[in-house]
N, C-alpha and C positions, 0 to 999 in steps of 0.2 A: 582359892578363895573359900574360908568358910560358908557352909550353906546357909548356916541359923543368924548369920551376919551382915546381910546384905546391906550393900551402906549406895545410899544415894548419888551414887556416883553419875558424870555425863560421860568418861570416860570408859572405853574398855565396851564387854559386849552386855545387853541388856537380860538379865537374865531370864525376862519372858523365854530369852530362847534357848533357854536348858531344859527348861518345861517341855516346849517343841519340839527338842529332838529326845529327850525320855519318851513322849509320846508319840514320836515317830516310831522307834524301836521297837516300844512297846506293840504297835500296830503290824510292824511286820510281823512281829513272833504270834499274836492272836490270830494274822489274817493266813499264815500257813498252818496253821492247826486247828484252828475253828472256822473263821466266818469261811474260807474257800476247803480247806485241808480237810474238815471233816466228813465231806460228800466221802471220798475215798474208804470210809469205813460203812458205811450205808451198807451197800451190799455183802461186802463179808460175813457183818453180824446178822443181820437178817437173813442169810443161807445159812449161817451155823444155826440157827433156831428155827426153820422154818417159816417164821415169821411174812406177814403180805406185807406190801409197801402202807397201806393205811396205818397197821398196826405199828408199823418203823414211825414211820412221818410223825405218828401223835406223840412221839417223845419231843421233838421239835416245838409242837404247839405247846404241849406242859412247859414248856421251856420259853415261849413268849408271854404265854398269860402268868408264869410267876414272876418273869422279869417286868412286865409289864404292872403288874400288881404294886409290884415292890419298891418301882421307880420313883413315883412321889414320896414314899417315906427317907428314899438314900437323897433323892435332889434336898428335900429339906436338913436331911444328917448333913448332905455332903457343902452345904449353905453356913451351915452353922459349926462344924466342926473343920471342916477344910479337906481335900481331895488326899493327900498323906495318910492320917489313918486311918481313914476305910482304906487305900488300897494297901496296907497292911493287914489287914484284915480278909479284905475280898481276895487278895491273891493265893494265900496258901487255902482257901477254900476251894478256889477253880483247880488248883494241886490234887487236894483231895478228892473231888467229883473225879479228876479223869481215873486217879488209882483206884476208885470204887468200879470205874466203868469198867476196867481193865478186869476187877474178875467177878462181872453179873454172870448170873446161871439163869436167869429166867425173865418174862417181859417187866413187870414188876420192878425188880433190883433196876433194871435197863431206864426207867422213868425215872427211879428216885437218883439215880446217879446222875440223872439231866436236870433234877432239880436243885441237886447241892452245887454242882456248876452256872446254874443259872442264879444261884441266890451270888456267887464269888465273882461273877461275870457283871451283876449290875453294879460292885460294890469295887470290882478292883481295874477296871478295865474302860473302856471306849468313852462310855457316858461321864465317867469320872474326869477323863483327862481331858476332856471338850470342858469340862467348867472352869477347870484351871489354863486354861489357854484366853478363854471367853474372857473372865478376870484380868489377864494381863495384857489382852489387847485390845484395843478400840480403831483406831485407824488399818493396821494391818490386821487387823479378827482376818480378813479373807484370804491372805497370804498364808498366817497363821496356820488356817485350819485346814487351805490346800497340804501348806506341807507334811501335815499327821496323816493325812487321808492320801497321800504319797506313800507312805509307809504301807498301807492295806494296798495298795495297787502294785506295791514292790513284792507283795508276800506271797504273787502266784509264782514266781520263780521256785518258790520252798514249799509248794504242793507236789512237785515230781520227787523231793526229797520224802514227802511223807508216804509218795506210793513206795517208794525204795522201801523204807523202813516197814511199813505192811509186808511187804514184799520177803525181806528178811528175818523180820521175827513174828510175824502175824499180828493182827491188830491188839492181843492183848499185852505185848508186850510194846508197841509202838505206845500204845497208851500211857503205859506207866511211866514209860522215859519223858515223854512228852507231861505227865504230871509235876515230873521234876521239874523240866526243863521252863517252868512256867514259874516257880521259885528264883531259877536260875537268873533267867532274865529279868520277871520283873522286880524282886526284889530292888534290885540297886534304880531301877527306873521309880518309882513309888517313892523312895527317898531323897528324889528330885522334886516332888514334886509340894507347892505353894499358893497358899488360899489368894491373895490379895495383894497386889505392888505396893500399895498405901502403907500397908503392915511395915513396910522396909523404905519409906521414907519416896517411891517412885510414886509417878500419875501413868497410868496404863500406854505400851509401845515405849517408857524408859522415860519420858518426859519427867521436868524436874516441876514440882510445885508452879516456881516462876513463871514457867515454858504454856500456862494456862493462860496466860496475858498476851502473850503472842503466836496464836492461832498458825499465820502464816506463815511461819520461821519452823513451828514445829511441824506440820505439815508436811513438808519436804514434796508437795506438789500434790499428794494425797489429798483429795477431796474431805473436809471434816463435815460433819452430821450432826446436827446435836444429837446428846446422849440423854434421852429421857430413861429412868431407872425404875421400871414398873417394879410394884410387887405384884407378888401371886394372887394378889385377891384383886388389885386392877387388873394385871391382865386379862384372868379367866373373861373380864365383863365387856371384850372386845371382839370385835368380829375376825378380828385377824389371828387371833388365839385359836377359836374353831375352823378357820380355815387350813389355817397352816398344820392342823394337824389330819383333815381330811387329806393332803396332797401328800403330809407324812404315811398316810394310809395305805395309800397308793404305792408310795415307793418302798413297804412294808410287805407289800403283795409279792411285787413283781421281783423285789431283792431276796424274800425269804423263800420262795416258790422254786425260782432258777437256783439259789444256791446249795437246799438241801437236795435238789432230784437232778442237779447238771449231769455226774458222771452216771448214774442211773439210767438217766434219759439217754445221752449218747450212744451209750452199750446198747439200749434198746433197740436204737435204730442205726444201729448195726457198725458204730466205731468201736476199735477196741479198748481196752481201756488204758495202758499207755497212752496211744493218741488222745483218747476223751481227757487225760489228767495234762497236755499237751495245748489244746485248746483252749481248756480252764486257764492254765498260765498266760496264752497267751494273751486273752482277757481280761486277767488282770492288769496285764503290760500295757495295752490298749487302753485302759480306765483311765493310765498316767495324763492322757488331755485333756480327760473330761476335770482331774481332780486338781493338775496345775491352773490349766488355764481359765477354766467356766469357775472355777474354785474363786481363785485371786480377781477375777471378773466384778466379784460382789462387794470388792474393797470401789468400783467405781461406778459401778447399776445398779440399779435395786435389786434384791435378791428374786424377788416373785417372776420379773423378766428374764433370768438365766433359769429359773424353774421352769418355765414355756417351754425352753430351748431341749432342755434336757428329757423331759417327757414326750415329744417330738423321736428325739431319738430311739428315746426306747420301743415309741410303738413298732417305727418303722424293724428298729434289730428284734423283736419279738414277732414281727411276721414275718421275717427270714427264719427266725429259729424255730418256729413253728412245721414251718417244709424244709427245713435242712436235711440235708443225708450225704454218706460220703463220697458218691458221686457227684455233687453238686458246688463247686468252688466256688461259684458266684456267691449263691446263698452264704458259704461258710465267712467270705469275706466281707459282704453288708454286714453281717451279725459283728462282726468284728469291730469293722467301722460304726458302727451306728450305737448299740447298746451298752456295751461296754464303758465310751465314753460320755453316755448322760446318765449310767447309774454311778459311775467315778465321779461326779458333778455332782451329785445328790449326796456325800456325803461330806465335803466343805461345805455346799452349800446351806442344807436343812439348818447346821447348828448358828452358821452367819446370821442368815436368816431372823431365826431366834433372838442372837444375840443384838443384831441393828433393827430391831422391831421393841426387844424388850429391857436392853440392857444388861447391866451385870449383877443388882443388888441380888436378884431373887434368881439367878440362873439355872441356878439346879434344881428348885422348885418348880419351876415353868417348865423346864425340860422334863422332869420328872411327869408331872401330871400332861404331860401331851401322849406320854407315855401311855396314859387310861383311854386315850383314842387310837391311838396307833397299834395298841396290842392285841386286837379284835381282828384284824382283817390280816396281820401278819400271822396271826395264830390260826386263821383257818386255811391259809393259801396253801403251806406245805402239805395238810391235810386233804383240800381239795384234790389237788396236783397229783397224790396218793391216789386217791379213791378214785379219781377219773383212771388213772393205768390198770387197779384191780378192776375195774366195772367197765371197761369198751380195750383196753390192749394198749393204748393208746397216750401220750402226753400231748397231744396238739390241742383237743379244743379248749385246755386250759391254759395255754400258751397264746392262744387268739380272744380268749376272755380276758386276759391281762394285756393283751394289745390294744382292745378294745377300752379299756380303765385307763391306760396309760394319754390315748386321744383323747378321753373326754377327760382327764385331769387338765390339758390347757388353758382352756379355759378359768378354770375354777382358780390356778394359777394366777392369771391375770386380774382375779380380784381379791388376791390376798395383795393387800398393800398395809403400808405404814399405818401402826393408831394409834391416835392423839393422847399426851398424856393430861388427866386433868389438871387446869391451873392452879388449884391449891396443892394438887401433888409434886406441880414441881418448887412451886415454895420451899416444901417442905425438902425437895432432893438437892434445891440450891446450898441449905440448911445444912445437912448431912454431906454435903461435900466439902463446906468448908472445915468441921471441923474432923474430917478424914485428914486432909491434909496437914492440918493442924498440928494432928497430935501420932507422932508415928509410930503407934501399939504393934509391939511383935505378935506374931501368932504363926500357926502352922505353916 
């Protein structure tokens, strides 16, 4: 089936979920060489330069305050132009950052090569393909977004591949295949991927025009919600905008913290590092329930109550992981059971979240600028996390201060709820819906 052709068919499969699984793919290939895979170079390159862990760690944070910076301007590009070519764009940039990283000589080189991949990371990658998902669905959004965020829970399997490859050619040459291999794959995913179902004649989840007049029929037993479609300047004026980005904060802490210093930390206290890249896998395998089922959960509870659930979790696996050691199996197994599976929940949920609060006009806008909240406290935890091991020996009391954020987010959880959209706004979204469907303009 042509892709630039999509014809309003009820027939056959809807092609929200070509997006889906582009974006799954894509998630595994990121989540074995970045978001889990790149702990595994931490120490290398910080022993070949002498380098402290503070001084490592702050490439990290240059690397959330310029993503975080940059987020509002891609959510408004990625609104207005479509998810396709930025990630033609952002993907051979993240190509580029790793072949630069591959041959720094100094700390300097080592920051700005974190910054050309943090500029091709906001533009080709994660945030991108959450909009184009967001877009095409409404009813299954929670299904949807478990399934991508499956893909990053499948990618610890392909962390003991990248110790391999460390292993075999040293980290600068793992780099530069790994720069390739990020053309490789995601080219042909990126070219999957589609701003808006309306564009091609569909109403989001494949629904036809018609299928808006019969709620129940299209449903399929799926709970429907109304869809109120804020824009960015209503949302910012709601309470549930600043909250939801305070718990985003949170789970910004306690995700950027553990995964730039996991293999680090391990080694520290006294795993080897085989085993410590062994655990990590296994963590990620473990997430697979937080991210199916707390995930697909928010297709039928409100999102803020599986967020309760999920930061629950974590506090308790973050004071297992805080006294873990490799004597101790109990601890290694709560860690296991417990954390893994409500930070795998944290990422279907956050974008759901988003998406059944704010809708789809403005999604990459609203997501973008939560981003100027959420980038402040994920940009100093790896740094923290750092500086506590240089200054006391030690990763625990930062591992029990993020225990401690993870409890008192429940609460705050429980009052991010639903906000109202105003009644002349939705006049105006009644307005704008009919003549979307209306009239069915191609585009990206």
């Amino acid at each position: 089936m042509p892709i630039d052709t999509v014809a309003p068919k009820k027939k056959g499969i809807f092609y929200g979920w070509y997006i889906v699984i582009g974006a799954f793919i894509l998630n595994i290939w990121n989540g074995s060489v970045w978001i889990y895979g790149f702990t595994a170079f931490f120490n290398p390159i910080r022993t070949q330069f002498n380098w402290t862990y503070t001084q490592t760690s702050l490439a990290f944070s240059f690397q959330r305050l310029e993503t975080g910076l940059a987020a509002p301007v891609i959510g408004f590009m990625v609104d207005r132009l479509g998810p396709r070519k930025l990630m033609l764009i952002g993907l051979p940039i993240i190509a580029i950052g790793n072949i630069l990283l591959s041959t720094i000589s100094d700390l300097g080189m080592f920051y700005a090569a974190f910054m050309v991949i943090a500029i091709g990371q906001s533009m080709g990658s994660f945030a991108i393909t959450t909009v184009a998902v967001n877009n095409w669905f409404r009813r299954r959004r929670g299904l949807a977004f478990s399934i991508i965020a499956v893909g990053i829970g499948l990618s610890g399997i392909g962390v003991p591949l990248v110790v391999m490859l460390l292993d075999w050619g040293g980290w600068r040459t793992a780099l530069l295949i790994i720069g390739i291999g990020w053309l490789v794959v995601g080219l042909p995913v990126a070219s999957l991927m589609r701003q808006r179902p309306e564009q091609y004649g569909y109403l989001p989840d494949g629904d036809s025009p018609g299928d808006a007049a019969q709620p129940a029929k299209a449903a399929e037993r799926v709970p429907i919600r109304q869809e109120y479609n804020f824009t960015w300047r209503e949302a910012i004026r709601t309470r549930a905008f600043y909250f939801a980005g305070l718990i985003g904060s949170t789970q910004a802490v306690v995700m950027g913290a553990v995964f730039v210093h996991e293999i680090p930390y391990l080694e520290s206290i006294g795993f080897a590092t085989g085993t410590a890249a062994f655990i990590l896998s296994a963590m990620t395998l473990s997430s697979l329930i937080g991210r199916v089922g707390l995930g697909a959960l928010t297709d039928w509870v409100e999102p803020h109550f599986v967020y309760m659930m999920l930061f629950a979790l974590e506090g308790v696996g973050l004071l297992a992981y805080s006294y873990m050691s490799p004597g101790n199996l109990f601890l290694i197994i709560l860690f296991l059971s417990t954390f893994p599976i409500g930070y795998g929940a944290s990422t279907p949920v956050r974008p759901s979240l988003l998406g059944n609060y704010f809708g789809r006009r403005s999604f990459g806008a609203i997501q973008g600028l939560q981003a100027l909240i959420t980038m402040w406290p994920g940009m100093v935890a790896p740094l923290f996390a750092g500086w506590m091991y240089d200054t006391v020996g030690s990763y625990q009391v930062a591992w029990l201060v993020f225990a401690v954020m993870a409890f008192a987010s429940i609460p705050l959880a429980f009052l991010t709820t639903r906000p109202q959209l105003p009644a002349h706004a939705r006049v105006k979204q009644a307005e704008r819906v009919a003549q979307a469907v209306g009239g069915n303009a191609g585009g990206d």
